[in-house]
Each structure stands twice: as structure tokens, then as C-alpha cells.
MARDO-451509 format. One record per atom (N, C-alpha, C, CB): x, y, z. Coordinates in pm, whole numbers, plus 50000, padded with zeros to 5 digits. Each point is the difference from the previous one (the first is absolute). Glycine has a CB too. Layout:
N
XYZ...
This chain:
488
063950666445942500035013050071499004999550116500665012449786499554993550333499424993350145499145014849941502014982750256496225015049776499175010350006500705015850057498154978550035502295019350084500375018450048501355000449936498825004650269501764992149622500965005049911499485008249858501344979550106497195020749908499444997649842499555022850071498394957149881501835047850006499795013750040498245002150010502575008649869497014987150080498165001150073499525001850119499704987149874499795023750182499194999450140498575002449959501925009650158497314982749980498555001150027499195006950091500474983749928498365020350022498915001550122500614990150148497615002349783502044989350170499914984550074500634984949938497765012050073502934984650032500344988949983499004986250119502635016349897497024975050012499304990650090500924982450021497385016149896503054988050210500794986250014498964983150014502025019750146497764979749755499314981750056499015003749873499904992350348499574995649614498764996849863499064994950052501244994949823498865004750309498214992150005499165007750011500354982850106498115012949884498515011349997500165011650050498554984250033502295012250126500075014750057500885010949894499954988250266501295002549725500565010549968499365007949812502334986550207497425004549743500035003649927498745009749938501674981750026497585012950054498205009550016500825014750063497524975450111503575025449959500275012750042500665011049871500374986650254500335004849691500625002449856499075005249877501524981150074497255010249923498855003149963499805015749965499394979550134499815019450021499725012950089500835018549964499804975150199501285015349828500875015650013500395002949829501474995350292498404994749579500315000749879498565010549931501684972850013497065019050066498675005649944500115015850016498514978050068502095022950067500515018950046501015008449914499914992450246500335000049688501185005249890501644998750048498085018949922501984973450166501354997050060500694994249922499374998650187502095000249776500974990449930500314987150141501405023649797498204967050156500274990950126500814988449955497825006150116503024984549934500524989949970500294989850148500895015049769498434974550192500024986950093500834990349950497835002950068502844995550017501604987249991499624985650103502335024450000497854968649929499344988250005501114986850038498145011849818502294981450303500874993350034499994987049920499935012350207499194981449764499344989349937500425003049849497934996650183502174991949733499584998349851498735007449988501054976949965498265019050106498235007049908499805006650085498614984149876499835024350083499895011150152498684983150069500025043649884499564966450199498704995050083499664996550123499974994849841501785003550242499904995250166499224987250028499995024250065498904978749954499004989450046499044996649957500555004350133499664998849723498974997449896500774994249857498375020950114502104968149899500424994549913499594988149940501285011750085498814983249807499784984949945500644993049946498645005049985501744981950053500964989349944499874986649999501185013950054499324980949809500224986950056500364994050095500105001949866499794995850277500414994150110500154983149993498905021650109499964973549844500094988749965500444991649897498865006950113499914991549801500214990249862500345012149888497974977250060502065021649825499605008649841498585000150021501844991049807498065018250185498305001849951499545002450129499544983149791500965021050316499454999450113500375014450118500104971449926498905038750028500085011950037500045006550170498934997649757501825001250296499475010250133500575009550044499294985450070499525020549998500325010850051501095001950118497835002249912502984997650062501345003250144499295000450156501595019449826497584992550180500055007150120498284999949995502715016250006496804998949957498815004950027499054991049861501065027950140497614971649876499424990249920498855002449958501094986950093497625019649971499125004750044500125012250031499544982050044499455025149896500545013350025498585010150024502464994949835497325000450312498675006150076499785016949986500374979550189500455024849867500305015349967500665004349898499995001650190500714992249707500185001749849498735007049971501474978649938497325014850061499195003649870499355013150064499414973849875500705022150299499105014150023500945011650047497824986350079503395013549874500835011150016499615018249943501604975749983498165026350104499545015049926501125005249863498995009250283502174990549776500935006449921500434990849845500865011450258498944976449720499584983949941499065010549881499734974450263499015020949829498585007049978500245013749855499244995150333501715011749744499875013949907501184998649881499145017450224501344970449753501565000449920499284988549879502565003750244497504999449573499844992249954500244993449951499495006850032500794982450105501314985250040499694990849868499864996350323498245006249629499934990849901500385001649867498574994950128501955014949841500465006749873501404993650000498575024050000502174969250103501314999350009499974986650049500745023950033498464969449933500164981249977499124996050176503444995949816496245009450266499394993250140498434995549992501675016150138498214973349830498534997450021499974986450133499265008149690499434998750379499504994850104499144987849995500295021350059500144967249968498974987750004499054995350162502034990749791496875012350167498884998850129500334985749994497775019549988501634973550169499974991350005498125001350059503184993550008496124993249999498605001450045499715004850145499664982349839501435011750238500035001750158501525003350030497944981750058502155030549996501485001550032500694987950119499465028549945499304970250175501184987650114498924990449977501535013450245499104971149776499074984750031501005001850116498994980549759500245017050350500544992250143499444988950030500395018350096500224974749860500114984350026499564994450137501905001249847496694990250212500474994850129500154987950024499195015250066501034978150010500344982950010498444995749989502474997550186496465009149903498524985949951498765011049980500604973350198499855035749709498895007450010500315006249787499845008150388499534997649503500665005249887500275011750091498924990249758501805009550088501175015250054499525009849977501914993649956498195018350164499495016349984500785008449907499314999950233499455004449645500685004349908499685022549979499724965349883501375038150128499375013249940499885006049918500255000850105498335001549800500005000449879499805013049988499394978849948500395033349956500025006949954498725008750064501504987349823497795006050150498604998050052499554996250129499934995549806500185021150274499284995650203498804989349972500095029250145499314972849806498734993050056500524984849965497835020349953503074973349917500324988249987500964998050121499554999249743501435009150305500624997750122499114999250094501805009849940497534989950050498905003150168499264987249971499315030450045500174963849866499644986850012500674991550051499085004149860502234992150082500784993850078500484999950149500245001349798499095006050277500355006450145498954996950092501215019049907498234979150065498804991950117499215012450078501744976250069498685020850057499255010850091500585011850010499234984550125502165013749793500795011350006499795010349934501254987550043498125011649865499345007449825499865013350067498204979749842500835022450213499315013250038501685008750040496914988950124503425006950013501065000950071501165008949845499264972650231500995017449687501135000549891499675012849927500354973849965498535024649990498915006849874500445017950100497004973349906502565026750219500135010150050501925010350049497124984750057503185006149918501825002150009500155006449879500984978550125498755012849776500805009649888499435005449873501694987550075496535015849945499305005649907500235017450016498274977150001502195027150122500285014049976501335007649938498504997150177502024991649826501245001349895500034997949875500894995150150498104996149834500484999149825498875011549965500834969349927498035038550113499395010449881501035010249971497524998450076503575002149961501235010249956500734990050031499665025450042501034965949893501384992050035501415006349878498174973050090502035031449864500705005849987500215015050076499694983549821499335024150230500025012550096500804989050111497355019649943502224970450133500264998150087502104992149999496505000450040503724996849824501214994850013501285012549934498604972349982500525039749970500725012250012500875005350139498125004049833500924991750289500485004450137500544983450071497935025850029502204962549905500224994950061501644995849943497294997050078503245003949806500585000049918501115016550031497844981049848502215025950233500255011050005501045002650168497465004349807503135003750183500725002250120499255007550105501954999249866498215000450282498845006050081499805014750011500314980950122498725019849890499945016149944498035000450016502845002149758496985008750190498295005949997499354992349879500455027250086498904960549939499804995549862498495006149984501674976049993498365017149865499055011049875498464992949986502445006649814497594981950272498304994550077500154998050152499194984349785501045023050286500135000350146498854993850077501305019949966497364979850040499374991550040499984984349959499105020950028501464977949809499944981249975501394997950081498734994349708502485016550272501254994050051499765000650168501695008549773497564995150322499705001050114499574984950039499475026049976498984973249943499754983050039501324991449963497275001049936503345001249994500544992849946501184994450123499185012049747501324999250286501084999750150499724995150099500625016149963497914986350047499474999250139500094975350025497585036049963502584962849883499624985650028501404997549984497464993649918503475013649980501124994949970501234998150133499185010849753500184996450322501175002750140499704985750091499825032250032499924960649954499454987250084500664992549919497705003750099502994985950018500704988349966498834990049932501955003650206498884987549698499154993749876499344988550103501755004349740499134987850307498914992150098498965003950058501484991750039498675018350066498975003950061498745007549933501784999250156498895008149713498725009149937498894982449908502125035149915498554956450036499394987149907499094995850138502314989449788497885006450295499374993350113499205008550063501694986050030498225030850005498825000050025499205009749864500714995450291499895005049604499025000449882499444989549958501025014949937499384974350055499654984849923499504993050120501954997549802497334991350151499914988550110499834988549940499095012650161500714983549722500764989849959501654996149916497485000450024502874990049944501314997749990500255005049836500094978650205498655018849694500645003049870500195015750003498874979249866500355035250207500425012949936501235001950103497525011449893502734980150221500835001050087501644996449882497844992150258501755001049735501754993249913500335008649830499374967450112499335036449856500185010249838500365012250128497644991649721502105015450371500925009950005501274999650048498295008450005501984978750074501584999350056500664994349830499634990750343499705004349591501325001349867500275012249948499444980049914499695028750077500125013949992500635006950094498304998249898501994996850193500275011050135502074993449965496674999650274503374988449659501194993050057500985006949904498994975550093500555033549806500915011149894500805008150106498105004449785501234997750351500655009250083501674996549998497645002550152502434984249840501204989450069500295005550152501404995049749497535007550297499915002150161499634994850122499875012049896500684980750207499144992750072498515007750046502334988050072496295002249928498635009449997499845008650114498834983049881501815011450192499705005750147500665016750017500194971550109500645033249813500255016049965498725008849955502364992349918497915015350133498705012549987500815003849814499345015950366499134985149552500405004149882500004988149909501275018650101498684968849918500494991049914498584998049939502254989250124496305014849944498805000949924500035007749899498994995850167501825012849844499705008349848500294995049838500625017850169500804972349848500414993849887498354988649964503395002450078495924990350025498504994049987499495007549886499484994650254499985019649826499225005549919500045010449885499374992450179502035005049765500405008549922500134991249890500975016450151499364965649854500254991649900498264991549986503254997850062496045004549993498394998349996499225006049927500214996450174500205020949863499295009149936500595000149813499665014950285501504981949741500495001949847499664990749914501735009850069498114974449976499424995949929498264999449951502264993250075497185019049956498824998649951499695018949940499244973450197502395030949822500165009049903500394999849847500305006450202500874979149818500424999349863500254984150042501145027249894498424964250002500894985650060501385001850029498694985849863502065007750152501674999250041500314997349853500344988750275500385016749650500714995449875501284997749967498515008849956502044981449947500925000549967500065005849897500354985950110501105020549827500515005349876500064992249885501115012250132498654986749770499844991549903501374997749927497575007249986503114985550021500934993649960501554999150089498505006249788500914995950363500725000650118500165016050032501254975949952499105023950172500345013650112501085008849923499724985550250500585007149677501005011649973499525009849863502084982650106496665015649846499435009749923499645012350091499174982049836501165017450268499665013450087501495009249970498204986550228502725010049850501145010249955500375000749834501054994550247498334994449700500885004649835498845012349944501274969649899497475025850132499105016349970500185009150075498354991749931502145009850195500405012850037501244999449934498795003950215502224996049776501275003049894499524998449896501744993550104497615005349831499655004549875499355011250026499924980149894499395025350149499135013650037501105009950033497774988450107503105009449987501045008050036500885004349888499844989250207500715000849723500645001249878499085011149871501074972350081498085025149927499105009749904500105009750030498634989549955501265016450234500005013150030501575001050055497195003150051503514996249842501585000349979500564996050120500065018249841499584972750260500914997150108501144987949923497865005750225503044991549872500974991849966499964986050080501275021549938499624972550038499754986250117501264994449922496914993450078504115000350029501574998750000499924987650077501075025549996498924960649953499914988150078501814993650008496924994849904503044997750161501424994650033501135006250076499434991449815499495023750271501045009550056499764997750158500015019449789500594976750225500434995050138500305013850115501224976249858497945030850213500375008950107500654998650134498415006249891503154990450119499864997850133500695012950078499954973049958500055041149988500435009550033499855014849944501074981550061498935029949991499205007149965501165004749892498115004150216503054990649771500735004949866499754990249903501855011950109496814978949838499734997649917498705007349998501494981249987498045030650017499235008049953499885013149941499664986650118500165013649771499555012549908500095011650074498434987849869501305020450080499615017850058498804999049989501715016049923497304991150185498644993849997499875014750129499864963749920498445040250025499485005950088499674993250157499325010749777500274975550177499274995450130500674984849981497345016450021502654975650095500124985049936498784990350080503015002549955496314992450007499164993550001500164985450021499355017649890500904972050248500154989950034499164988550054501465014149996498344982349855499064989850036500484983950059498755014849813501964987250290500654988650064499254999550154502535003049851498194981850200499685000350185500855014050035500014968850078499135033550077501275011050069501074999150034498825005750063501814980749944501334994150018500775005349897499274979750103500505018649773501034999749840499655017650029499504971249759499025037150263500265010049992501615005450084497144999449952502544995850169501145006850105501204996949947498824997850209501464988849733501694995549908500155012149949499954974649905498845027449990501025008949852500085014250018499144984849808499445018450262499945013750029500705004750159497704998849829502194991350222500705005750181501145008549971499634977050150501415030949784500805008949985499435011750023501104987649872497745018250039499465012350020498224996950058501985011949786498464979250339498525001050041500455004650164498484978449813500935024950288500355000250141500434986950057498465018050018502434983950068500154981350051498614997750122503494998049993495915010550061498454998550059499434991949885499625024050143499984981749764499064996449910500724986849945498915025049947502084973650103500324983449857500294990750131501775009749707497884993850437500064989650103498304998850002502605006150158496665001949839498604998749982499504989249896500025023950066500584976749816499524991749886500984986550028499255021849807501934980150284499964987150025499494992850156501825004249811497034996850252499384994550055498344997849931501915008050182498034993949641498684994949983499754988650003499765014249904499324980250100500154988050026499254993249892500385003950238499744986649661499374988949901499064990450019501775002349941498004990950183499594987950038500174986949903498535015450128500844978549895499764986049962500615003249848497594990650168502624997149771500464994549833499054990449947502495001250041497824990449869499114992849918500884991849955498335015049943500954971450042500664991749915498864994949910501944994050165498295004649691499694997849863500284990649918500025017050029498574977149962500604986349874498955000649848500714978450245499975020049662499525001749874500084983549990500825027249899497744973050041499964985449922499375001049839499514987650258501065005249684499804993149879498994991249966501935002950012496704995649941499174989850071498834993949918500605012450207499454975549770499674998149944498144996849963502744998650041496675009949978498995005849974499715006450114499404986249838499205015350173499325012550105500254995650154497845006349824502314997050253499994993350136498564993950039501885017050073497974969950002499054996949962498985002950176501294981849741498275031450259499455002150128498664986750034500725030749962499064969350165499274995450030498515005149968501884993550128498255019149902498485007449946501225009949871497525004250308501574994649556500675002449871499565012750003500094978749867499265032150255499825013749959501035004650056497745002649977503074989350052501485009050020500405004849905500774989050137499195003549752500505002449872499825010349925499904982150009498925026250042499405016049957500735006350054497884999349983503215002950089500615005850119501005007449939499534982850169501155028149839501495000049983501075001050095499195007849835500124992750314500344994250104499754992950088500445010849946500264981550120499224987950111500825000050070498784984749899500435016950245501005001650094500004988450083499865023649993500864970050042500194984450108500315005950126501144981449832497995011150208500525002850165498694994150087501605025849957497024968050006499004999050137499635010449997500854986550146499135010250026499105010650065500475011550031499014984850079500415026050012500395011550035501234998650043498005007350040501324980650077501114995850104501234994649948498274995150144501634994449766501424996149979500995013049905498904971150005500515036749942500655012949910500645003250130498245010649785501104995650282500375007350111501194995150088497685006049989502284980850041501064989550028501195001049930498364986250044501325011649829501614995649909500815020750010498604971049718500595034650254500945013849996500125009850147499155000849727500104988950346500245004750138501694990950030496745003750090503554988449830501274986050045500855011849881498754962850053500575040949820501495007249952500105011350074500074993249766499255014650268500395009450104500754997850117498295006849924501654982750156501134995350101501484992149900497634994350224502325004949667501264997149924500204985549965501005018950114497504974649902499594986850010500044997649831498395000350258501594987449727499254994349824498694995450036502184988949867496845011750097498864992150057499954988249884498515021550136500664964749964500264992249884498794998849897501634987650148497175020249888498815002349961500025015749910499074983550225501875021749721500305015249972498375006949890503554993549998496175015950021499205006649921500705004849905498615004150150500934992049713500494998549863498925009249927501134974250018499465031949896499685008949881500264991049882500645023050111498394974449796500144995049882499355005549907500444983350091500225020349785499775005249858499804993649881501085012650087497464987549865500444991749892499365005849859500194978950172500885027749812500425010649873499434991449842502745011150156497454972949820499914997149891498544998549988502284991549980496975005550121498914996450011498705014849888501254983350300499625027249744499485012649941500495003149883499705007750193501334987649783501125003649882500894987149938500275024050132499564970549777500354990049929501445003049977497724995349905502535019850032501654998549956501394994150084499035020049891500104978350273500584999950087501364982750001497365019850106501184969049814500734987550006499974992349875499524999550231501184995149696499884989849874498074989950037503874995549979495555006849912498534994949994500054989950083499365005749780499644993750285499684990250088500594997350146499604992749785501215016850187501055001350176499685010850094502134993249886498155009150190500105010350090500745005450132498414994449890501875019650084500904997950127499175002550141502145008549853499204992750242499365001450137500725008450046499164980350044500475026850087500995010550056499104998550183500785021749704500334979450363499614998450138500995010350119499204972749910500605029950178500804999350099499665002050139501155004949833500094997450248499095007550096501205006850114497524981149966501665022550134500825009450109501024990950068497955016250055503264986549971500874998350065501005007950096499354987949840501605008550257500985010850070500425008849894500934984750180499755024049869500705008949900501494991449966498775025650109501834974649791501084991049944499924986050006501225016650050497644977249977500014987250001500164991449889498915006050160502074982549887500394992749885499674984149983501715017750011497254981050108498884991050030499284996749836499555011950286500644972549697498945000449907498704991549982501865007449919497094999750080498535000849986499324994749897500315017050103500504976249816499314991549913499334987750056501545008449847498834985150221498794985750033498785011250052501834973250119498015036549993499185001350113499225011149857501584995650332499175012049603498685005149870499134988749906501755021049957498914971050003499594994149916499104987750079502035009349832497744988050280499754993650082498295007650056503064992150035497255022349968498965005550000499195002449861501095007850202499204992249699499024995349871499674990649989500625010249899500104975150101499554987549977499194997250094501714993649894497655015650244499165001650100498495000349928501935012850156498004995949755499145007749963499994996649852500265017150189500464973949732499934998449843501034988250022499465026749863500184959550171499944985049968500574998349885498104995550109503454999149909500484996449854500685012949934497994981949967502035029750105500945012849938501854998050025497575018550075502394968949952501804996150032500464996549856499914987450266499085003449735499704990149851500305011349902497834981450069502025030049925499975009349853500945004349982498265006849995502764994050103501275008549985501024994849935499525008950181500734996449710500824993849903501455009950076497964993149728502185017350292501155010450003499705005850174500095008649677500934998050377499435007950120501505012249983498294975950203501535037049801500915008750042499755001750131500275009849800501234996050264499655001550157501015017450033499804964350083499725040150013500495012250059499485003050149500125008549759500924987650315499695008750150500505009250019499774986150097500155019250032499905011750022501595009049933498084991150229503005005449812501475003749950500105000249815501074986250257497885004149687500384998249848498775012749936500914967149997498505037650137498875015949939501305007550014496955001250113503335000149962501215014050053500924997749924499825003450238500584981849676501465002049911499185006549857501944974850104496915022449888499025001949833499745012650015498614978449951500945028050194499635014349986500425008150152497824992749809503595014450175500495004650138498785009050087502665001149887496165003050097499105007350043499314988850077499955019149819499814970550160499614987850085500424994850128499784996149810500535018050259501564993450118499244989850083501685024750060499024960050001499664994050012498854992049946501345010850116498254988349781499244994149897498385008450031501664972649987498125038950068499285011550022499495004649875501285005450191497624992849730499525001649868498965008150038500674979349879499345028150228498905011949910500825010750122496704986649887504235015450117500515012750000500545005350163498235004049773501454987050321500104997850132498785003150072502265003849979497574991650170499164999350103499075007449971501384995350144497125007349855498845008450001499414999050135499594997249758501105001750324499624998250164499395018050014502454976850117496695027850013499805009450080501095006749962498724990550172502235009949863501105006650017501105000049853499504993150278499844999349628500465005149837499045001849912501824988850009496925010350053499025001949873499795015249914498744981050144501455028749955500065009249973501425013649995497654986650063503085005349991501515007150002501144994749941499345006750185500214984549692500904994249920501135010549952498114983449935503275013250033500754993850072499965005250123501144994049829499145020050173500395003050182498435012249972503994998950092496145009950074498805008249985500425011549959498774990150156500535015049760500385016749927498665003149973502424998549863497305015550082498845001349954499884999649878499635009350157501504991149744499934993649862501034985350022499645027149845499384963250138500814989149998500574994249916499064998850120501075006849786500774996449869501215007550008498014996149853502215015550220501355007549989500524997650113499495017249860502274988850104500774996450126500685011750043500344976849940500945027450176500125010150010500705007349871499804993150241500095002749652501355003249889498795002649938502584985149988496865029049959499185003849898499934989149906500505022950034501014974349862499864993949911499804984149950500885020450022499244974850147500044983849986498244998350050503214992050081496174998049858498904996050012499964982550015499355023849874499464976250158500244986450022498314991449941502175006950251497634987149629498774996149985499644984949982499965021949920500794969750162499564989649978498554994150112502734998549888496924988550123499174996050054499975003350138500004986149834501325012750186500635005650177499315017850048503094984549939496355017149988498965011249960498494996650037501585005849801497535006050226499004998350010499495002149879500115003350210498504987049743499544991450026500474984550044499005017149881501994982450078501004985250040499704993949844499554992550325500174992349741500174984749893498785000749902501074981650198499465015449667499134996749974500465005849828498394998650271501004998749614500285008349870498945009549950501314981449936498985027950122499235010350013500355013049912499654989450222501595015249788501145006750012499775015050029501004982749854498035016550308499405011950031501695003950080496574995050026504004994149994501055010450124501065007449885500184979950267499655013349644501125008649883499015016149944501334969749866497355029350146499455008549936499675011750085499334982949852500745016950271500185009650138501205002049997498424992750149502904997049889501265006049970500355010149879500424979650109499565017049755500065010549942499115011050002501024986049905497705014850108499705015950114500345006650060499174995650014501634997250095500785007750108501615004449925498594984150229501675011249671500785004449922500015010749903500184981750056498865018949896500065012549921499435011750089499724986849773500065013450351499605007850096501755008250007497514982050142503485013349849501145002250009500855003649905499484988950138500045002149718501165004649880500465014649981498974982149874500195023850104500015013749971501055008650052497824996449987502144997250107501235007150137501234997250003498574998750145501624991349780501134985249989500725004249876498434977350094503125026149856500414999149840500694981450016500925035049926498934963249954500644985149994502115003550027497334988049758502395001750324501714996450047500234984250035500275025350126500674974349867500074986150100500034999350132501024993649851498594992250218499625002350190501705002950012497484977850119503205014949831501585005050104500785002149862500224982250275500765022749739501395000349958500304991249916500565007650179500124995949714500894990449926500884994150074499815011249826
């Protein structure tokens, strides 16, 4: 029996299972809403999943891995995720940045241990991001949040005043040597923005400051203990969740006060463009995604063997050099280039968490920025950049999974063009995600909403844009009786 045959209507219906959506589901269930989220996939989770990719015994995480704004999620924060199986594994130092003749700049938990490692830069560093952490959660309330009057206006003020400067130019004349210069362009390179854009400093000092708010953690027994404790939480506060239901039209939906779409704006405009304006669904189709990713899972047979072994405290390490060469390789994916030097993100989940690989093994997880749909593959020039920096890490690979940019978008349609955190955070989308409104979660149709990442706050597992979207939703129920969007 297809769901809108079944006589049940809702508060809300939430189309999609990942953080967003389902933190919105959350949200509007805790309010006393009847809600139900339909789930295209076998399991819920979007971009938080875990699988064998490789060998037996050999766990990874799909997509998201690390989960920086996971732990300091306000809305996270207030839900008790740990009652419902999510526990958080610290690592000692959230980034090792690796350099070719110097040890690698590590950021530990601990400013002042980060500031040793920094030379003349210390003072310089120490002074960036000590006024953020005596309230770092005050400060990721407003940063974590859609634009509006935030609730520490003088920390979120400094905070702008540095974040609006392109990442090159703000590292070079804050820094003057090369190690605090290259720990903030790996931080700055989350933007997936070429540096030279006004704004791309802010992703710097927002993945700096966090790690000496909370280390970077992984979930203990992979990413996907995040959506199965929120569906379990939801489920307690009687929500529903309907997997294997495939939406590609608004006559596969229920009677529902509101519907809640946690997809790209593209799939929004497919299912909902009937009862939306055709303005508004030519608007959402000029958002724009940028760049994709390509991803390789390895199988491996023990630890990677860094050159300096305090990588190994890490639960991220970012490859790439210097400022300059970061700045290079995603300045080349920004012109639609491959660079052959690419700045790489690497995770290494078992290192913190054992369940991850059969004793004595371990996995690996890498990737990095590419064109949008690119089907280029980046395995020599990634793996080429570790064996840079960890001698003999070819040697370990027993297994390798691979995914570029087209095999994100076939695993998760919200990925358009292999786009994994939700599209562009440029000037001109950072704050008017998808299009500009003054509630950016709603559209002209009272009842259609929209809460995925393509939302402000954007990328990341947070699931603040699901937890503002359903706000702006129950701002409306009341007004709303449940029907269906069209016609039998």
C-alpha cells in the first residue's frame, strides 16, 4: 500500500532521513506534533552512514566522518542522543598537518600546546582564538544559526570582522611563518573555496576555534550512530519513520499539515514545483553546488606509518603543504582543473575506535575537492600525497573503495554533482541559502519547507538547519488542517 493510500494524516511530513531532516522531526515531535519521515534508502541517515566498503571486518563511514560541529551542536547538546546509543570518541589533537622538512603542526585541545608548536606565531595564534573559546559554545549558538540579531553580539562582531577576509590574505598578514600559516589554510580549505574570495577566512577560524572547544570526534561504532539515536528518540516521542519510500511526486504524500524537505533545491523544485510559483522554482534552479569530491576507503594493514607519529593523535590530517600550495590545488578546482598536488582530508576513525577494523588492522578514509560531476580519478595523486608524508603507506593497503564525484550523487541525490555539504557558501550563498527570503527555510507555499543543508547554517552534522526549519514550521501549523499538496 503506497503511504498517501493509508488513511492517516500529520502535523508534518519530513521528506529525507538525514541529521537535517531528521533533527527537524525531532524538533517538531518534542512540540507535540504527529510527524512522519519517509526515507528513499533501505536505512535512514543520508550522509551519515556505515559499511562494509571494503574487506569483512572493515567499517566505513560512507560520507561524513568527523563530526566537528556534531559535538558542539546546540540542538545535539540539548537532546539525550546518549540515552539512545551515540557516544563521542575524543581524539588527543583534532588536525596533524603534515610538512615535507619540518614535524607536523598539530592542534591540540590545548592553545598553549598549539602555540608551542607555532614559533613566532604563538602570541599572534593565542590572540585569534582565546576570545572565543571563554564562551565557545555562546559563540557557536550564533555561528551555527541563520542571520539574524545574535545572542553574543560583540564575540559574533569580532568574529565577522576577521571572518569577511579572504583566507590567504587574512593567514599572511596574521602569521609570518609557514607552520600557523598552513594549520589555518587546512582549516580554511573546509570552505571548498578558492582563498582568494572574501569570506573563505571564516571556515579558518571557525574549524580552529572548535578544536580547542571540543576535539573533533568520531561516533563510536561509526557515523551512523547519529541518525539511529535520533530515530530512536523520535520514535519514543511517537514519531514514525517509513524507509524504502521513494518520493518522486507530490502524489506519493500523506495528508500533512506542513511538508518538510530535507533534499537539494533541485529534487525540492521536481516534487514540489506543482504548487510552488514558477519564479520561485527558476530561482532554486540557478543555486549553485560548486565543487564535488572524490573518496577512497582503504583497508590497511596497520596504522599509517607517518613520518612524525603525532599524526597519529589526530582524527584529522590534512595534506596539502603550504598555504601556498592549498591555495593552488583549490584555486585549479575552482577553474574546473584536477590538481595533481590536491588538498586531502583524511580520517582515521580506527585509530580512536577499534570496532572500526579486525585487531591489528585499520582503516583509512581520504578525499578531496574536485569539479562538480567529475569522473576523473584521484587515486594515484591522493594516495601519492600520503605516501608524501607517511613512507611505505602504499605498502599497507590491503583493500581500497573508490567514489567520485557522480558515484556521491548516485549514493545520495542531495550531493548534486558530488557537492557534500549542501552547495556553494560563497558571499552570495552564505547567507541566502537556497534563494533570499527572510525566512529561509520557507517557500512561497506556507506548507512546503525546505530543511536541508542547502539551508542556513549549510554543511556539516549539526542538524541546526532541520532544527530552525521545523521552527519556522510550527510558526504555521496551527493555521494549516492536514490535506494532501494536490489531488488524487
Amino acid at each position: 500500500m503506497a503511504v498517501n493510500d493509508r488513511d492517516e494524516s500529520y502535523d508534518a511530513v519530513v521528506i529525507g532521513s538525514g541529521p537535517n531532516g531528521l533533527s527537524a522531526a525531532v524538533a517538531l515531535a518534542q512540540a507535540g506534533a504527529s510527524v512522519l519521515v519517509l526515507e528513499a534508502a533501505d536505512e535512514i541517515g543520508g550522509g551519515t552512514r556505515t559499511t562494509e566498503l571494503t574487506l569483512p571486518g572493515f567499517r566505513h563511514d560512507v560520507c561524513s566522518a568527523v563530526h566537528t560541529t556534531g559535538i558542539l551542536s546546540p540542538f545535539f547538546r540539548s537532546l539525550p542522543l546518549e540515552e539512545h546509543g551515540l557516544r563521542w570518541i575524543m581524539p588527543k589533537a583534532s588536525v596533524a598537518h603534515p610538512l615535507d622538512d619540518q614535524p607536523a603542526v598539530m592542534l591540540w585541545h590545548s592553545v598553549e600546546e598549539t602555540c608551542a608548536g607555532l614559533g613566532a606565531d604563538a602570541t599572534s595564534y593565542r590572540n585569534l582564538v582565546t576570545p572565543f573559546i571563554d564562551d565557545p559554545h555562546g559563540f557557536f549558538q550564533d555561528v551555527l544559526a541563520p542571520l539574524g540579531m545574535p545572542k553574543h553580539p560583540a564575540m559574533f562582531l569580532r568574529f565577522g570582522l576577521r571572518a569577511m577576509w579572504p583566507a590567504t590574505a587574512y593567514a599572511k598578514w596574521r602569521f609570518q611563518q609557514t607552520r600557523a600559516r598552513a594549520l589555518f589554510a587546512g582549516c580554511a580549505g573546509h570552505s571548498i573555496l578558492p582563498f582568494h574570495r572574501l569570506f573563505t577566512a571564516a571556515l579558518g577560524l571557525i574549524f580552529s576555534i572548535a578544536g580547542h572547544a571540543e576535539p573533533w570526534p568520531v561516533a563510536a561504532g561509526g557515523s551512523e550512530a547519529i541518525p539511529r539515536a535520533l530515530g530512536s528518540l523520535l520514535k519514543k516521542l511517537g514519531g514514525e519513520i517509513h524507509t524504502g519510500v521513494r518520493v518522486a511526486s507530490l502524489r506519493d504524500l500523506p495528508a500533512a499539515r506542513v511538508y518538510l524537505f530535507d533534499t537539494s533545491p533541485d529534487q525540492l523544485a521536481s516534487i514540489a514545483g506543482p504548487v510552488l510559483p514558477r519564479g520561485y522554482v527558476r530561482r532554486l534552479g540557478r543555486y549553485r553546488y560548486g565543487p564535488g569530491a572524490f573518496k577512497l576507503d582503504w583497508a590497511l594493514d596497520g596504522a599509517i606509518p607517518w613520518r612524525d607519529s603525532n599524526c597519529l593523535e589526530a582524527s584529522t590530517v590534512h595534506l596539502g603543504g603550504t598555504l601556498e600550495e592549498i591555495a593552488a590545488g583549490e584555486a585549479a578546482v575552482a577553474r574546473g582543473k584536477h590538481p595533481e598536488r590536491p588538498y586531502v582530508l583524511l580520517c582515521q576513525q580506527s585509530q580512536l575506535d577499534p570496532s572500526r577494523a579486525p585487531a591489528g588492522k585499520h582503516t583509512g578514509y581520504a578525499y578531496c575537492h574536485v569539479p562538480a560531476g567529475s569522473t576523473a580519478d584521484m587515486t594515484d595523486a591522493i594516495e601519492s600525497q600520503v605516501e608524501r608524508f607517511a613512507p611505505g603507506f602504499k605498502d599497507r593497503i590491503l583493500s581500497r573503495h573508490v567514489m567520485n564525484a557522480q558515484d556521491f550523487q548516485r549514493y545520495n541525490p542531495n550531493y548534486v554533482g558530488g557537492a557534500i555539504t549542501g552547495g556553494m557558501a560563497d558571499v552570495f550563498q552564505l547567507f541566502t541559502r537556497p534563494v533570499a527570503r527572510l525566512d529561509p527555510y520557507t517557500t512561497p507555499n506556507p506548507r512546503v519547507l525546505i530543511c536541508s543543508a542547502s539551508t542556513p547554517p549549510g554543511g556539516g552534522v549539526h542538524g541546526m538547519c532541520g532544527y530552525y526549519a521545523a521552527h519556522s514550521a510550527l510558526k504555521k501549523m496551527d493555521r494549516l488542517a492536514p490535506k494532501p499538496l494536490v489531488s488524487a
